[in-house]
C-alpha positions in Angstrom: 42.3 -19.3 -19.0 44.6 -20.7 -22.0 48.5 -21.6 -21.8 50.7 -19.5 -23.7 54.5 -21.4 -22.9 53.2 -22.0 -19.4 51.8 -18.7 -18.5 48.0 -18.3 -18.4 46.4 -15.9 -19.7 43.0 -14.4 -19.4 40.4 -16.4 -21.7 38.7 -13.4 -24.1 35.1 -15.2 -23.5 33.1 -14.7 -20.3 32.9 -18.5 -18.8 29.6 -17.3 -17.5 26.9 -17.6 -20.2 23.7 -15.6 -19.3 20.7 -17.3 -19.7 18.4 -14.2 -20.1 19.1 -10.4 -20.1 17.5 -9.7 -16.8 19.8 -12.5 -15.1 22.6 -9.9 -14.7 22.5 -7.8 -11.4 21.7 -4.0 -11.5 24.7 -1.7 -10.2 23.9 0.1 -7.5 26.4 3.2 -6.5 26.7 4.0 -2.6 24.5 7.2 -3.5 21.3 5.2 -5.3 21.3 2.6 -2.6 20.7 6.0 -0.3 18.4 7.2 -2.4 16.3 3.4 -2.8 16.6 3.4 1.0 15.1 6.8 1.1 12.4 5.8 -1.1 11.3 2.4 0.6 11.2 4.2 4.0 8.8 6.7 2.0 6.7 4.3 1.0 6.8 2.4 4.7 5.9 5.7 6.1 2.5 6.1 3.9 1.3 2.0 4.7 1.6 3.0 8.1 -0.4 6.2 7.7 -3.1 4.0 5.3 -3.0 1.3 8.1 -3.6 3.9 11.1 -6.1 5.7 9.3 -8.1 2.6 8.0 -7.8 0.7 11.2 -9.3 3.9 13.4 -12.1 4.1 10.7 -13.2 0.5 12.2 -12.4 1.1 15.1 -14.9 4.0 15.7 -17.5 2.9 13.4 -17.8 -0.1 15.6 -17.0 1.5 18.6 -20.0 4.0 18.6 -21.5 3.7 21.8 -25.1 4.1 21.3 -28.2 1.6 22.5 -29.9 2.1 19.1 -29.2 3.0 16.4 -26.1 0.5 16.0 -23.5 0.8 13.2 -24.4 -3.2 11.4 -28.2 -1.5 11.4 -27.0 -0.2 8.5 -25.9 -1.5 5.3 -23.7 1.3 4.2 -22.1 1.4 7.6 -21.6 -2.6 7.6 -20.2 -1.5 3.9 -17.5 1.3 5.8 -16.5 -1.2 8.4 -15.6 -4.2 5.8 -13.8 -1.8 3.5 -11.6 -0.2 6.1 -11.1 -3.7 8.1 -9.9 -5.0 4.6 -7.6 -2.6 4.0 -5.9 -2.1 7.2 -5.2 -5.9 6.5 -4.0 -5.0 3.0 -1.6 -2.7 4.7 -0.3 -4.1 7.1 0.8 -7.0 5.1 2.6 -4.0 2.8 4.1 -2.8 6.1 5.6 -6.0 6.7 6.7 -6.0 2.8 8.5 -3.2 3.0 10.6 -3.7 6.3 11.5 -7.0 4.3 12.4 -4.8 1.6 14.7 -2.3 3.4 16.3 -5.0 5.7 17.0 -7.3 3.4 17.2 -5.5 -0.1 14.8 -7.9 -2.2 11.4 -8.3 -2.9 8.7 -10.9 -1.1 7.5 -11.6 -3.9 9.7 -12.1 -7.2 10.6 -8.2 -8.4 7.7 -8.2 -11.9 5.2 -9.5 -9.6 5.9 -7.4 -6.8 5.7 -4.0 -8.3 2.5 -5.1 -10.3 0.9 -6.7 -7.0 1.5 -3.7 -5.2 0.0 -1.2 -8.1 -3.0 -2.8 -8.5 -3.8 -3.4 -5.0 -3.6 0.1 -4.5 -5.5 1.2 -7.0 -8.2 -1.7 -6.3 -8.3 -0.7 -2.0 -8.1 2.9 -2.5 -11.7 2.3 -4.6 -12.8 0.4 -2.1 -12.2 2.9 0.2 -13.9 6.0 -2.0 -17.0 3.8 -2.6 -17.5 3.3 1.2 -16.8 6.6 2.1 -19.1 8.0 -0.4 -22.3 5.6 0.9 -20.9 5.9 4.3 -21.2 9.9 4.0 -24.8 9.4 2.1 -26.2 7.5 4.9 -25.0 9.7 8.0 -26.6 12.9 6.0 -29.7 11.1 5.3 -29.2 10.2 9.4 -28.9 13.4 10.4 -32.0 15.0 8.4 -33.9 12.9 10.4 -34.6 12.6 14.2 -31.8 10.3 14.9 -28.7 12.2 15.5 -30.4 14.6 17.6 -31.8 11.9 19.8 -28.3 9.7 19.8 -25.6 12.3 19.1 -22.6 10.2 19.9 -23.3 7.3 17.1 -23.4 10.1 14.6 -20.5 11.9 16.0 -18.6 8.9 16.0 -19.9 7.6 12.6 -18.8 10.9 11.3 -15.3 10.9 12.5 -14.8 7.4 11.3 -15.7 8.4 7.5 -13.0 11.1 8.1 -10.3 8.6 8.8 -11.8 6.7 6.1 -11.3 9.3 3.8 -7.9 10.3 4.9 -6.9 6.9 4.5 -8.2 6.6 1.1 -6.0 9.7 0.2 -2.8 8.2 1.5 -4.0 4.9 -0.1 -4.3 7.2 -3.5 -0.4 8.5 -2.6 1.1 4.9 -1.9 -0.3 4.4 -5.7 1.3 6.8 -7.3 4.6 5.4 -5.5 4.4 1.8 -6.9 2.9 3.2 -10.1 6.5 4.7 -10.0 7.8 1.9 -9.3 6.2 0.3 -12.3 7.4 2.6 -14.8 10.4 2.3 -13.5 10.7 -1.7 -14.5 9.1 -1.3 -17.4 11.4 1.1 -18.4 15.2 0.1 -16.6 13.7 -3.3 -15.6 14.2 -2.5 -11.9 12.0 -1.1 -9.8 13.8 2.0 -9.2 15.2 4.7 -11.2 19.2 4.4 -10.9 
């Protein structure tokens, strides 16, 4: 403010000097904090699907209830269990991320690092989950050729169903990364991670 005969008037120069262009916060109208609402509950909806679906492909790989054969007999199977057991860890840790996210409108991690650690996760897990499925499905046919699934039914069964989940979770894995890689272009391009 400066005097002019008493009366203060407003200075022409901001008193507050910004340090570096993305210091300034983004406007958000009523209708984009809808629609970034909208979208985070998207993307919670899909880490839950990737952590149900990874979670029951453990589950019943470890769960098949067969004397012999057993699922760690198996490399490829030890292979399926790991992958999914990882990744229901990865997601559940996103899950928790984006409630943090929609309740309290920021980031866990700072906002570059968070749309970059959530892109390349996915990408990395969702591999993860294709190269296990793929051995996972090698093995059981190579199983089922031979005398083993005829004589314990169940392990195969249930080996079979969990490489299904596997797979579906994989696929939702594959969608969640094509979200964040949204996300990314987004801040490469406005510098948030969301297109207002």
């Amino acid at each position: 403010m400066t005097r002019n005969g008493g009366v203060e008037s407003p200075s022409p120069r901001p008193r507050i000097h910004q340090t570096h262009p993305h210091d300034t916060p983004h406007f958000h109208s009523t209708l984009s904090e809808r629609k970034l609402r909208r979208f985070n509950y998207f993307i919670l909806v899909f880490r839950l699907a990737a952590f149900c679906f990874s979670l029951s492909a453990a589950v019943f790989m470890i769960a098949a209830d067969s004397a012999s054969p057993r699922w760690y007999d198996f490399g490829a199977f030890r292979f399926v269990v790991a992958a999914n057991s990882i990744v229901a860890l990865y997601s559940l840790f996103e899950m928790v991320a984006s409630v943090w996210e929609i309740s309290r409108g920021s980031t866990v991690f700072p906002e570059s690092c968070q749309v970059w650690f959530d892109f390349g996760h996915d990408q990395v897990f969702a591999y993860l989950l294709l190269s296990a499925g793929s051995v996972g499905t090698e093995m059981a046919r190579q199983l089922s050729a031979i005398a083993t699934c005829t004589s314990s039914n169940a392990f195969c069964v249930q080996s079979d169903i969990a490489l299904a989940l596997g797979f579906a979770g994989f696929l939702v894995l594959m969608i969640s990364s094509l979200l964040s890689g949204f996300r990314v272009v987004c801040f490469i391009i406005n510098g948030s991670r969301f297109h207002l």
